[in-house]
C-alpha positions in Angstrom: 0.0 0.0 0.0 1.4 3.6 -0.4 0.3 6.2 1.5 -2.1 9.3 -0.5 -0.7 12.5 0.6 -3.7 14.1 0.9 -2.4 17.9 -0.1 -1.2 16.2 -3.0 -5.3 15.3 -4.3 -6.7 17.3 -7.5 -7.7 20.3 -5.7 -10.8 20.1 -8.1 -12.1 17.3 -6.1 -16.6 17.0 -6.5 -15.5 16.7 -2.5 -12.5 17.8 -0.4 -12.2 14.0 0.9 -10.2 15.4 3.4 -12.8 18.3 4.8 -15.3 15.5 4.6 -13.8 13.4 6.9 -13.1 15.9 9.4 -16.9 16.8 9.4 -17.5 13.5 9.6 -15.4 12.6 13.2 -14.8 14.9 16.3 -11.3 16.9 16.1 -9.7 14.2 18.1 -9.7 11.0 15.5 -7.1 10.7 12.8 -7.1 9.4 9.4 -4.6 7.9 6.6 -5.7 7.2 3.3 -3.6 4.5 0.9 -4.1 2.5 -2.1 -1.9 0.2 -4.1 -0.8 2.9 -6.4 -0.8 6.2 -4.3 -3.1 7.9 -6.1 -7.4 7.9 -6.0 -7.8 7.7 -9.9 -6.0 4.4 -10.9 -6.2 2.8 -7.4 -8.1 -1.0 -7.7 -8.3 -0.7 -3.8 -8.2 2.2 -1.4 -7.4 1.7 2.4 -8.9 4.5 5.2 -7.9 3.6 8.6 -9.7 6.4 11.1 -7.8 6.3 14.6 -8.8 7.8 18.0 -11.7 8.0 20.3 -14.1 10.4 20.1 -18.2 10.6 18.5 -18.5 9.7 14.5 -21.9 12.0 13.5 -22.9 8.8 11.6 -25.3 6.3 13.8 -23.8 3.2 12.7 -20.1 1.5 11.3 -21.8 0.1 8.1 -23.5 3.9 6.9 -20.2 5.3 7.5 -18.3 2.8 5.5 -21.6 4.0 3.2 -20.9 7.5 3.6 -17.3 7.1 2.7 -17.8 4.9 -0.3 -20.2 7.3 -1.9 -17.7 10.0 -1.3 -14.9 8.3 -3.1 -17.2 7.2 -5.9 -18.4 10.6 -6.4 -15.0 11.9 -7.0 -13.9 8.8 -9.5 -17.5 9.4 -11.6 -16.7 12.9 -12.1 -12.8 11.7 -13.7 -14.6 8.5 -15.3 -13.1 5.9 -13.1 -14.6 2.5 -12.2 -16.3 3.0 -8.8 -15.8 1.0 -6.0 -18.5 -1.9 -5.4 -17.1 -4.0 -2.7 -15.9 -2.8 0.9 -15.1 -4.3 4.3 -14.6 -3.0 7.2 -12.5 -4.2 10.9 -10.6 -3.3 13.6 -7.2 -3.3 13.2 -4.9 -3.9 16.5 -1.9 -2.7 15.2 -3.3 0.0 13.8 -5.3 0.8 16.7 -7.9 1.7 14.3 -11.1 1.1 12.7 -10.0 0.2 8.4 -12.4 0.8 5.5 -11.4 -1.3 2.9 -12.9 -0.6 -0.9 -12.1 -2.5 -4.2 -13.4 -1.8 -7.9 -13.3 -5.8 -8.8 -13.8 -8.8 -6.2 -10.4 -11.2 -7.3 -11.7 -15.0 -7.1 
């Protein structure tokens, strides 16, 4: 995976991904966002691992992962990209962290 450096994003974004995650968490949670290729457009997979404690202002784990997949889809229809159709979601350990995991193709 390789890490997005998010002031590097197309600052002509249909959504600031960035600004919407911070709306969508209290100040103290923390985000990265990676993909296999570093970059939203040509990713197959993108990786967002939110950290912290602290309120989401989404009721439930499954319409944020919702929330968030809309967001990146909305970004990759308006630079005619594949969307993303499959996503999981878990707590990583290590990460101390809650990953939302979205793919454009399921691999058999």
């Amino acid at each position: 995976m390789v890490i997005i450096n998010k002031n590097k994003l197309n600052s002509d974004l249909v959504h600031d991904i960035n600004l919407e995650l911070e709306a969508l968490f209290t100040s103290n949670r923390t985000w990265e966002i990676s993909s296999s290729t570093g970059d939203l457009d040509d990713a197959s997979d993108v990786r967002i691992v939110i950290k912290g404690e602290g309120h989401c202002y989404i009721s439930t784990i499954n319409d944020t992962t919702e929330y968030i997949r809309d967001l990146l889809n909305s970004y990759r229809k308006a630079h005619n990209f594949d969307t993303f159709c499959m996503s999981t979601t878990y707590f990583d350990p290590e990460k101390n962290g809650i990953v939302f995991e979205y793919a454009d193709y399921i691999s058999l």
